[in-house]
C-alpha positions in Angstrom: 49.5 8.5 21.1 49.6 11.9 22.8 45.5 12.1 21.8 44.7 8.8 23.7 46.7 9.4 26.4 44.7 12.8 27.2 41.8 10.7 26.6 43.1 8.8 29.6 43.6 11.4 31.7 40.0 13.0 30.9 38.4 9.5 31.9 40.3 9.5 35.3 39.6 13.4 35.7 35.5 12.0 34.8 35.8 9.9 37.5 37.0 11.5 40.2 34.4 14.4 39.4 31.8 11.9 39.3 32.7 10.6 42.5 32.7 14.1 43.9 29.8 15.3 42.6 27.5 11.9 42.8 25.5 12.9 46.0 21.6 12.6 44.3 22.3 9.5 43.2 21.2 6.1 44.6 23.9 3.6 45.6 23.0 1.4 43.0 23.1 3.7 39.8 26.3 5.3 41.7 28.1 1.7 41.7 26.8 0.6 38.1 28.1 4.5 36.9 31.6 3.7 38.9 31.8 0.0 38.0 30.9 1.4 34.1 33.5 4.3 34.4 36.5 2.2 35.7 35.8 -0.8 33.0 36.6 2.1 30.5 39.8 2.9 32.4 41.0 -0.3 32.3 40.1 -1.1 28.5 41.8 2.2 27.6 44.8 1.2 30.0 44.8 -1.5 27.7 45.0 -0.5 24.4 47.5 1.7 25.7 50.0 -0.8 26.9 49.2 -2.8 23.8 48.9 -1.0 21.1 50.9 2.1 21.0 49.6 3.1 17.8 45.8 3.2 17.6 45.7 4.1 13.9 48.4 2.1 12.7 49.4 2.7 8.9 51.2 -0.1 8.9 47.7 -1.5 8.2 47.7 0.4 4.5 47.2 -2.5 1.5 50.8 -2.9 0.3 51.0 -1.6 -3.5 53.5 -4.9 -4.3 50.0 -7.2 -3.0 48.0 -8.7 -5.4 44.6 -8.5 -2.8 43.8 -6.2 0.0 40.3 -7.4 2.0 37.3 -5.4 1.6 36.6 -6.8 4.9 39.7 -5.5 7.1 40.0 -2.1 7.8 42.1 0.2 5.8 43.0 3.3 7.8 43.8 6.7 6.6 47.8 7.9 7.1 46.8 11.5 8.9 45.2 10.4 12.3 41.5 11.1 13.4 41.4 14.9 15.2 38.0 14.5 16.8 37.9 11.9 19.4 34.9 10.8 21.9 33.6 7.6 23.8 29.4 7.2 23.9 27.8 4.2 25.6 25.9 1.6 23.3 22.7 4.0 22.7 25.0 6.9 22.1 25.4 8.4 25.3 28.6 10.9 24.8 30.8 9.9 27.8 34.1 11.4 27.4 35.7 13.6 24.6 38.3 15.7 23.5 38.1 19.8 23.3 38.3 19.5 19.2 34.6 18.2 19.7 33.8 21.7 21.6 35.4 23.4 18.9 33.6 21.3 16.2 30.6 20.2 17.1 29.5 23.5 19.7 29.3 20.3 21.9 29.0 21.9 25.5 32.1 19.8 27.4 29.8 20.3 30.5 27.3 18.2 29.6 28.9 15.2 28.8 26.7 12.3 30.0 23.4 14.3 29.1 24.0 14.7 25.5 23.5 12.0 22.6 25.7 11.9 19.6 22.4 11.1 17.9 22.1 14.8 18.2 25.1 15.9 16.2 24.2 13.2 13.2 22.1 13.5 9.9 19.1 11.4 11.3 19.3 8.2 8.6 23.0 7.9 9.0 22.0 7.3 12.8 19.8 4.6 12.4 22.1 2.9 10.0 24.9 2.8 12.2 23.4 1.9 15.4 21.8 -0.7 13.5 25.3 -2.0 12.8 26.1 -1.4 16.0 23.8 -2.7 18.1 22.6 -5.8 15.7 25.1 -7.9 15.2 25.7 -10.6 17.7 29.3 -10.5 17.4 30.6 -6.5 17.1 32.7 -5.8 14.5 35.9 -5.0 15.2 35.8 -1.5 13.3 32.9 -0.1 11.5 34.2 3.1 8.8 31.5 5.0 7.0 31.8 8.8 5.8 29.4 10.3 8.3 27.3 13.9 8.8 27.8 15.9 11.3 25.6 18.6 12.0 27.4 21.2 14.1 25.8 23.5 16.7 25.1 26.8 14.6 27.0 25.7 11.8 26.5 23.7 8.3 26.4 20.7 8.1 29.7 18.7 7.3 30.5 15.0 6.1 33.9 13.4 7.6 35.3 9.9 7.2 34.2 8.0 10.7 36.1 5.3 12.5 33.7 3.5 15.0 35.6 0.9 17.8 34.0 -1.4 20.0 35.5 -1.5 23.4 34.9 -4.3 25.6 35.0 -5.3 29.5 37.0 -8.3 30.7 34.2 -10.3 30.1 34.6 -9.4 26.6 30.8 -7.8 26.4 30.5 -4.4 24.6 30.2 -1.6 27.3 31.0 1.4 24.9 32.1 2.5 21.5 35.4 5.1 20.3 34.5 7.6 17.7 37.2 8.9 15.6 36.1 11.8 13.0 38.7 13.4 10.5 38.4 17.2 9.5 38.0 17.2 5.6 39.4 20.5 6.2 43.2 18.7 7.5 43.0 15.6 4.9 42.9 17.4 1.3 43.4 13.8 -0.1 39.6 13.0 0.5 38.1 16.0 -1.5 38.2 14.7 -4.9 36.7 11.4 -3.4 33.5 13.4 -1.3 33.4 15.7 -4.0 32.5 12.7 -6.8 29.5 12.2 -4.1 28.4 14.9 -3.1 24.9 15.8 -4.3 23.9 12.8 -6.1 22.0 11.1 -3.9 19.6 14.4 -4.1 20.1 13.9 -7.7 18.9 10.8 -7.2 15.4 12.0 -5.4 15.2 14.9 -7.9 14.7 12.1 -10.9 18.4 11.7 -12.0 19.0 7.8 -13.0 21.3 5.7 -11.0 23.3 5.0 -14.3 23.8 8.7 -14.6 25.0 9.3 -11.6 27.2 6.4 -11.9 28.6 8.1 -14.9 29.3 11.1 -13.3 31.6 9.4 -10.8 33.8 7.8 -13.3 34.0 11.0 -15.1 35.2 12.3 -11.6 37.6 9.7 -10.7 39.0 10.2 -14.9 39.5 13.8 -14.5 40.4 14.2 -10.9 43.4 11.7 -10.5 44.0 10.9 -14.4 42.6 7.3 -14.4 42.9 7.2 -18.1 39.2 4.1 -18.0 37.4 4.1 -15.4 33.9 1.4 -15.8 31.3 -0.2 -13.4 29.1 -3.0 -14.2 26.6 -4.9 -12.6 26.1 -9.0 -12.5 22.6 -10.7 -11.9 22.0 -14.0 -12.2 21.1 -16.0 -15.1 21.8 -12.9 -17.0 24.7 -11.2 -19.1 26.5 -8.5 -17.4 25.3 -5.0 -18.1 28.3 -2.1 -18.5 26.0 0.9 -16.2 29.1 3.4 -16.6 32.3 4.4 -18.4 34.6 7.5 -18.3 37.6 7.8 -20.7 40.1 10.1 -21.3 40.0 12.1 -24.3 43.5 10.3 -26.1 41.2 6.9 -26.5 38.6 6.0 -29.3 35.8 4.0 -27.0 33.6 4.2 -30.2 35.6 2.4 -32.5 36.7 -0.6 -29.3 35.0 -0.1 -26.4 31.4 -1.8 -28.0 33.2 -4.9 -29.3 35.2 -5.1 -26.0 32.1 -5.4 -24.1 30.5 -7.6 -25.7 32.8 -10.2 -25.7 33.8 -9.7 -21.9 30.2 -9.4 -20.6 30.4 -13.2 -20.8 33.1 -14.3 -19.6 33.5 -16.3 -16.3 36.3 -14.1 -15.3 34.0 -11.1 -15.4 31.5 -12.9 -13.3 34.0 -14.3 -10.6 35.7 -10.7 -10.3 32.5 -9.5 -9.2 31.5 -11.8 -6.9 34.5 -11.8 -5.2 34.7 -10.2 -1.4 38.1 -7.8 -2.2 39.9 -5.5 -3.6 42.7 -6.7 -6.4 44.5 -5.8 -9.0 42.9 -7.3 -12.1 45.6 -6.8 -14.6 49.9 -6.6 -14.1 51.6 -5.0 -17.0 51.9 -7.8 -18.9 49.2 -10.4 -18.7 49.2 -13.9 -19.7 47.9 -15.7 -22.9 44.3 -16.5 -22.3 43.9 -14.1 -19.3 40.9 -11.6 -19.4 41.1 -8.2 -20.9 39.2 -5.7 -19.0 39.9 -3.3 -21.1 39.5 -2.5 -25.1 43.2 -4.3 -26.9 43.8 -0.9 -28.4 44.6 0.7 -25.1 47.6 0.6 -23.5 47.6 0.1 -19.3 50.2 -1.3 -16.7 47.3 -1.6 -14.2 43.9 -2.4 -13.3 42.3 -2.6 -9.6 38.8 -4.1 -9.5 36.5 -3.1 -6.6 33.7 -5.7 -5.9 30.3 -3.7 -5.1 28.0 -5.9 -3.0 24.3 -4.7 -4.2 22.1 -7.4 -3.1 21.4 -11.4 -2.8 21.3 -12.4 -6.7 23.3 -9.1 -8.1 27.1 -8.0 -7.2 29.2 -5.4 -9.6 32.3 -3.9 -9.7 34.5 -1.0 -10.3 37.1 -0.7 -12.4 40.1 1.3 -12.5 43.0 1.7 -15.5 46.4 3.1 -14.8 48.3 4.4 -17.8 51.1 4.7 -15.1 53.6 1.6 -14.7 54.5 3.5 -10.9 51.8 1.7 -8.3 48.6 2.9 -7.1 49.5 5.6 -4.2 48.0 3.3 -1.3 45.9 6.2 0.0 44.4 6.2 -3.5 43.2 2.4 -2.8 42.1 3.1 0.5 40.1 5.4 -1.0 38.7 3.6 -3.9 37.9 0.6 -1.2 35.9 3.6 0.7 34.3 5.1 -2.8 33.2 1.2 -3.3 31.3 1.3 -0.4 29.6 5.0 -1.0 28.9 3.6 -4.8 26.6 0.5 -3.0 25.0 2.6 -0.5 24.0 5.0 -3.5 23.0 2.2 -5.9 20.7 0.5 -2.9 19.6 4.1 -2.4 18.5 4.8 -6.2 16.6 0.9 -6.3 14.7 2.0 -3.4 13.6 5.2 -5.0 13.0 3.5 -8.6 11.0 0.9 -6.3 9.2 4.1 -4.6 8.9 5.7 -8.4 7.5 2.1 -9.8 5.1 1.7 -7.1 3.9 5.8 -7.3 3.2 4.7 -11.2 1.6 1.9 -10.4 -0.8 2.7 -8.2 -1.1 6.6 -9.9 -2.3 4.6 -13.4 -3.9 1.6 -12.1 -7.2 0.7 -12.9 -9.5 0.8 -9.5 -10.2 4.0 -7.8 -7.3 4.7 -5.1 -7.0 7.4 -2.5 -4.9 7.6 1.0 -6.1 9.2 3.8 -4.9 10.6 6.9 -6.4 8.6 10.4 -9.4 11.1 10.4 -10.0 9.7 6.8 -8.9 13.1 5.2 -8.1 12.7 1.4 -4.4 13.0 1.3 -3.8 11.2 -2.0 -5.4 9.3 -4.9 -5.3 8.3 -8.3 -6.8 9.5 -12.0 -9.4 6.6 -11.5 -10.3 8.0 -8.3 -11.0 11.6 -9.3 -12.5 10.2 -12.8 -15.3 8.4 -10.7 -15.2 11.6 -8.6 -16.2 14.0 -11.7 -13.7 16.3 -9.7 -10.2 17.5 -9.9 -7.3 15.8 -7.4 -6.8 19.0 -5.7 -10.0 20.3 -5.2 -10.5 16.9 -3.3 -7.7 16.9 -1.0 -8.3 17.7 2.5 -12.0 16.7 2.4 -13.2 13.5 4.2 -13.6 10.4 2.3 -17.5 9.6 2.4 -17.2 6.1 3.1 -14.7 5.8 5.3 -15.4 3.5 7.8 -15.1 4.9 10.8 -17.5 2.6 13.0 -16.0 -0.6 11.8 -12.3 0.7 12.5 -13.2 2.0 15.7 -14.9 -1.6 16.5 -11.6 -3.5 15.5 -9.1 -1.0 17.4 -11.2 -2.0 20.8 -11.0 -5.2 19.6 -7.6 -5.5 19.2 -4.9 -6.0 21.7 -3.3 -2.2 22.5 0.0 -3.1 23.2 0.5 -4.7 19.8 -0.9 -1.7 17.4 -1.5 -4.7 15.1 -4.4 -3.2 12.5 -5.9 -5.3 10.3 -7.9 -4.2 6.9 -11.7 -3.3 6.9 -13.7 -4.5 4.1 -16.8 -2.9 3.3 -19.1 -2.6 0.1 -20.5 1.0 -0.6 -22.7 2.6 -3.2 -21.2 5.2 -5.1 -22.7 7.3 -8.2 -20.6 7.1 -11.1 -20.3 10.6 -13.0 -22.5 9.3 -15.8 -25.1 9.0 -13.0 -24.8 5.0 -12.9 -25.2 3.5 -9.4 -22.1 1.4 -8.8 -21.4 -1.0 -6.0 -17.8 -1.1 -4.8 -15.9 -3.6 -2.9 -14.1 -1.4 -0.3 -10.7 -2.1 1.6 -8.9 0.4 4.1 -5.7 -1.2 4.6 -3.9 1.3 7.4 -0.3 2.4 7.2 2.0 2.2 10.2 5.5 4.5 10.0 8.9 2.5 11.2 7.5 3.4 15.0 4.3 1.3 14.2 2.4 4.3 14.4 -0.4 5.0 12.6 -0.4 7.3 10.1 -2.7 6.7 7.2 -4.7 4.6 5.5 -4.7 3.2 2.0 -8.5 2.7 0.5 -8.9 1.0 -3.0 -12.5 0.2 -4.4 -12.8 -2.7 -6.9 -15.4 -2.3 -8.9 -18.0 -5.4 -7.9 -21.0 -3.7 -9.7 -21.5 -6.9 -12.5 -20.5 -9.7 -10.0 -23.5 -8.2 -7.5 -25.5 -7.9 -10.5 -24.2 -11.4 -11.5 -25.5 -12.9 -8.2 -28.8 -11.3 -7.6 -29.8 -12.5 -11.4 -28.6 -16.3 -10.4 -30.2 -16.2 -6.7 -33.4 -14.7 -8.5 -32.9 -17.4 -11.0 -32.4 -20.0 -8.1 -36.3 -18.9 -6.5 -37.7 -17.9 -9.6 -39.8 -19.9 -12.2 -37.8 -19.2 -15.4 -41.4 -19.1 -18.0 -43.3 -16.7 -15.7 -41.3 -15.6 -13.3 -43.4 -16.4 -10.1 -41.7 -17.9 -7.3 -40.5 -21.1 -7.5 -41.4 -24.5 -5.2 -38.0 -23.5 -3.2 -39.2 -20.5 -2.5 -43.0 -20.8 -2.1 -41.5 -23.2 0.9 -39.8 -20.9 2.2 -42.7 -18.0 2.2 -45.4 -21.2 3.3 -42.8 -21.0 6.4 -42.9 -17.6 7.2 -45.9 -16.7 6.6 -47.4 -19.6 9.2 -44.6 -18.5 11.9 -46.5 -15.1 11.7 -49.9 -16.3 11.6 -49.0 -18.2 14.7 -47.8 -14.9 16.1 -50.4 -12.8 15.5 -53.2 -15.6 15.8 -54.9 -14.8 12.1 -55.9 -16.9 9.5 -53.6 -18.4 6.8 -55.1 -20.1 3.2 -53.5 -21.7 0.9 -55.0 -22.1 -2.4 -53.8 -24.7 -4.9 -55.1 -23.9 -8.7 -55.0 -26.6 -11.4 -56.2 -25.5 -15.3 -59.0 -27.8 -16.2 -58.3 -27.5 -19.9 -54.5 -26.6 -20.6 -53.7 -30.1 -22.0 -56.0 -29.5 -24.8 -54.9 -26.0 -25.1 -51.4 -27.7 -25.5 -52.7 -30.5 -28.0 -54.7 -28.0 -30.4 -52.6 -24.8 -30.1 -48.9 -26.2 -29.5 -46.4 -25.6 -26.4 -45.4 -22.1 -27.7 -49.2 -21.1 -27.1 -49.5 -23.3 -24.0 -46.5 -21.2 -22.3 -48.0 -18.4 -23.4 -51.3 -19.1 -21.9 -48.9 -19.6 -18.7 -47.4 -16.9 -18.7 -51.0 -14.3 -19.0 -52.7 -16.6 -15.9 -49.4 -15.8 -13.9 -49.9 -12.0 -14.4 -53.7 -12.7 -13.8 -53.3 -13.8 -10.9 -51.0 -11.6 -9.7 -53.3 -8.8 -9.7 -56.1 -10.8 -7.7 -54.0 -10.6 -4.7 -52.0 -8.2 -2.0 -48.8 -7.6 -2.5 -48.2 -9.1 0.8 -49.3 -12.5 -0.3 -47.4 -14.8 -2.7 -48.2 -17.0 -5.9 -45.8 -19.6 -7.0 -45.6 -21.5 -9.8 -45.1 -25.5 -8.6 -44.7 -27.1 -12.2 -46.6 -27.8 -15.1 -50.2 -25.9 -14.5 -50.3 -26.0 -11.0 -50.2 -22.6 -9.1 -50.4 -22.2 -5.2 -51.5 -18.6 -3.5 -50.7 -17.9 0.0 -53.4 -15.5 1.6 -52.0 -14.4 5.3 -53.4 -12.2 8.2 -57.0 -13.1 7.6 -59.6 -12.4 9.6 -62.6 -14.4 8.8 -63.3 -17.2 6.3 -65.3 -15.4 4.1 -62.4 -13.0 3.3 -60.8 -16.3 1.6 -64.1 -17.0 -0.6 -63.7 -13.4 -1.6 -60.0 -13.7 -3.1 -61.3 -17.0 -4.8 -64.4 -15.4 -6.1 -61.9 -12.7 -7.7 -59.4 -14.8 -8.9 -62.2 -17.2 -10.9 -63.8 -13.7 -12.5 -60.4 -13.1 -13.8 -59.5 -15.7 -15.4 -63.2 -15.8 -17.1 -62.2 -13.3 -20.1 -60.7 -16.1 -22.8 -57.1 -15.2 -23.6 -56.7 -13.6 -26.9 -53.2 -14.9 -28.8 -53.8 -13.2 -32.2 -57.1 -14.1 -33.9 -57.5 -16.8 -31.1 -59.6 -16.7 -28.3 -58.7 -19.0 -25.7 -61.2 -19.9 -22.8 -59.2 -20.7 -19.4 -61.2 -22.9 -16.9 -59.6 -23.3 -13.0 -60.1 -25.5 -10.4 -58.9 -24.5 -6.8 -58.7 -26.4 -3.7 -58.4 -24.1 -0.5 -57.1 -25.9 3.1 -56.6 -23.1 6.2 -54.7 -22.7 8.9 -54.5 -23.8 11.8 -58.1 -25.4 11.2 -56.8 -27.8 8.6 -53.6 -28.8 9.7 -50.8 -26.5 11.3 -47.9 -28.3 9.1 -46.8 -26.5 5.8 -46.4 -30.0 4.1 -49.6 -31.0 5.3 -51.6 -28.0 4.5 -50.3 -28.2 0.7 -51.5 -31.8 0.2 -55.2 -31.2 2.0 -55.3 -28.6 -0.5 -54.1 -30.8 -3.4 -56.9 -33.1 -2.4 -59.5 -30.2 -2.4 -58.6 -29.2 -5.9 -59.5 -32.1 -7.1 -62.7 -32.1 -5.4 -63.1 -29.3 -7.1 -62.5 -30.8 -10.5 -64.8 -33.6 -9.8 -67.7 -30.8 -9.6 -66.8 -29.5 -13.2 -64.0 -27.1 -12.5 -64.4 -23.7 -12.6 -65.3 -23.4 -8.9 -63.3 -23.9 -5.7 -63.5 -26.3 -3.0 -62.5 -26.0 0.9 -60.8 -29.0 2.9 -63.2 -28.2 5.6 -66.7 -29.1 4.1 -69.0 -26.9 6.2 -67.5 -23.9 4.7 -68.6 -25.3 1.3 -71.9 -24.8 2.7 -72.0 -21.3 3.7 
């Protein structure tokens, strides 16, 4: 009482200082400060007048109760020795001298300093989080918190956070109340059970083990003579994660059985999903009721303490009492507060076996990985990385990822709206030589990595090997405009090239034949010799005529024994009797299959461009026509569309 009421008395001595000394301000911010300094007054006046006793221990769970509610608050007999109000951000706005003495805080400066700055960072963002989140306040908030003191180490102290309200019931600030570890020896066993397991926890150490280690504390430091905690998920039997036992009990000869026959009970299951505190087992249970502990052992008590862990898994912690005297109520208030430790260090050691799973994963999966900083610096990657590499990891790091795609993020950030930092993954395919010397094509995606701030801070690249899909797709888009017996393009794409190769002649104003070529004799080659022969034969006029031409210029296969050559940037006409004149001495030598010598006769019809016709279509049946012109003189000779230049 005598604490709040100098809190009083500081607030009024704030006020009239502030009022003195509030020259530089606007009026505005000098009646929002005044309006916010004398809503405090009057909601401390309050609790003053109304509750005498602002840590009442009248609130302790009753030893004679069968329940005490995990939800309301249980407060600790000594009061709280540190004392300070802070605004909803965490603006310190009035405090007692203990925090000058504690924290270094500089009195002085109250209203410029942040109790953000006398907190371990995470424990910071978790509270205010609580604090500032919900859309009803709670009406307490308890956690064990760290202080970091000006110049001293670092200290952890149970923490009693109240709302306090205006008259319009709307949160305007928040009471701190800290208790010295130092003045409340009760509390050391139960900080001590905690304290550096959770960098146990980063330095490898299992959750169950550290569970463990906390009911050997809890056995050894205040005589519990069976101290367990299990863990309930659903659709799935109970698992027993810890157990501590005095040395006076045989667990090996019980304690298995036990288990296995109360891991499946309902009662196990409904303890553990239930929202408080309660004492499981009076001295002398009823017929039928469960045993939660091994029939051999002899307890008058047994307190349960529900752990909330997440949406489809809850737990508990048991405690045994050999003792038939009840549970010391500060000992429960305690237990309720170990409870909530035993969560936050069980969410904790998911997170980091999450963190562990995920470093495993990625460390022994099978497409190359790396992580880069936002300059695409090699920060991080996998043993499929450096394999493909041929290097080791650390002779890698710090050097700039060759493909990263610099251009193509710098396109999408101007893209991209500023004021949302949204980044989205780039997608590229790049070459890269394997260390067998293989080219390999890669599928390449840069996914970046914002930090809680939504900064950007690196960038995660995986390559997926696409090396036999691209190969895969160029064999069945060559196989889509290719003529499967010789390989020459097909009618699809002889189209296509008939297409291009008029858009340039029309560009460039030159000359474009098109010859169509017909063997005069290949049925009989097929009737005497057999199809096997006849493809053969096929397949030697193909490379024939191949070599009778530029490598600019095309020859298709149609069907059957009908090829078509495309001749473009010509000059003159008799450049086109030229290639014909060639391609007939070519195919004059008779094909030799074994002891076989087979003669090849040809028949070609030529139509040009743009005297014949300008339309692809058109051109292709004039020359048609002209072939078998040709034909109709004998074969072995060729025959223009346009008769004059038969003639010359």
């Amino acid at each position: 009482m005598a604490t709040f009421n100098q809190l009083h008395h500081l607030l009024e001595k704030s006020l009239r200082d502030f009022q003195a000394e509030s020259s530089d301000l606007s009026d505005t911010q000098e009646q929002e400060l005044t309006q916010a300094l004398h809503r405090l007054t009057g909601r401390l006046t309050e609790i003053l007048s109304t509750n005498p006793d602002p840590f009442p221990t009248a609130d302790l769970p009753s030893v004679c109760d069968q329940t005490v509610s995990l939800r309301a608050p249980i407060f600790l007999p000594e009061p709280p020795q540190i004392h300070f109000v802070t605004s909803c951000d965490g603006v310190v706005l009035m405090a007692n001298e203990v925090v000058g003495d504690v924290l270094g805080m500089d009195l002085g400066e109250i209203g410029q300093v942040s109790i953000a700055d006398y907190v371990a960072h995470e424990e910071w963002k978790i509270l205010r989080s609580h604090l500032c989140a919900l859309d009803v306040p709670p009406k307490l908030l308890k956690s064990m918190l760290t202080i970091l003191p000006a110049g001293k180490p670092s200290r952890t102290v149970p923490c009693v956070v109240t709302p306090m309200f205006d008259q319009s019931q709307k949160v305007t600030a928040w009471h701190w109340g800290l208790i010295l570890e130092a003045e409340h020896s009760s509390s050391q066993p139960f900080i001590q059970l905690m304290q550096n397991l959770e960098s146990q926890l980063y330095a490898g150490q299992s959750i169950d083990v550290c569970l463990t280690k906390i009911c050997d504390g809890l056995v050894r430091a205040f005589g519990f003579p069976f101290v367990w905690v299990a863990t309930v998920r659903k659709g799935c039997v109970a698992q027993l994660r810890a157990h501590a036992i005095a040395e006076d009990f045989d667990w090996e000869s019980q304690g298995a059985l036990w288990w296995s026959e109360v891991s499946q009970q309902s009662g196990l299951f409904q303890a553990c999903e239930a929202s408080e505190i309660s004492l499981l087992s009076p001295c002398c249970p009823q017929k039928g009721d469960m045993v939660w502990f091994p029939p051999g052992f002899q307890f008058h008590q047994t307190w349960g303490v529900p752990l909330s862990l997440q949406e489809n898994c809850c737990g508990m912690l048991v405690v045994c009492s050999e003792s038939p005297q009840p549970v010391d109520p500060t000992v429960l208030g305690w237990l309720q507060a170990l409870g909530y430790e035993i969560e936050r260090l069980m969410a904790r050691g998911r997170q980091l076996d999450q963190w562990r799973l995920q470093s495993v994963a990625m460390g022994s999966v099978f497409d190359p990985i790396c992580v880069t900083d936002t300059q695409g610096r090699l920060e991080w990657m996998n043993e499929a990385y450096a394999a493909l590499q041929g290097s080791s990891t650390q002779s890698m790091l710090g050097f700039p990822l060759s493909s990263f795609p610099h251009a193509e993020l710098q396109v999408r950030r101007s893209l991209s709206d500023p004021s949302t930092q949204e980044f989205s993954c780039v997608k590229t395919e790049v070459l890269q030589t394997g260390s067998n010397g293989q080219s390999l094509v890669f599928e390449q995606v840069v996914t970046p990595l914002p930090n809680e701030e939504e900064d950007l801070t690196h960038f995660v690249v995986i390559l997926h090997d696409v090396t036999a899909r691209k190969a895969q797709e160029l064999m069945m888009k060559h196989q889509a405009y290719h003529d499967p017996l010789t390989d020459l393009p097909n009618r699809i794409m002889f189209e296509d090239r008939l297409e291009q190769a008029l858009a340039q002649a029309r560009r460039n104003g030159t000359l474009l034949a098109l010859f169509f070529l017909d063997l005069d004799n290949f049925k009989t080659i097929n009737d005497y010799h057999g199809h096997q022969t006849g493809d053969r034969v096929l397949r030697i006029v193909a490379e024939r005529l191949t070599t009778c031409v530029r490598s600019t210029d095309t020859v298709a296969r149609l069907c059957g024994d009908e090829f078509t050559v495309i001749l473009q940037g010509l000059e003159h006409v008799q450049d086109i009797r030229q290639v014909a004149l060639k391609i007939l001495e070519c195919l004059i030598p008779p094909i030799r299959l074994g002891k076989e010598k087979i003669p090849i006769q040809i028949s070609i019809g030529i139509s040009v461009y743009p005297k014949d016709s300008t339309d692809p279509h058109r051109l292709l049946e004039i020359a048609d026509q002209a072939m078998y012109r040709a034909k109709e003189c004998g074969g072995q000779c060729w025959n223009f569309a346009t008769s004059e230049w038969n003639d010359e």
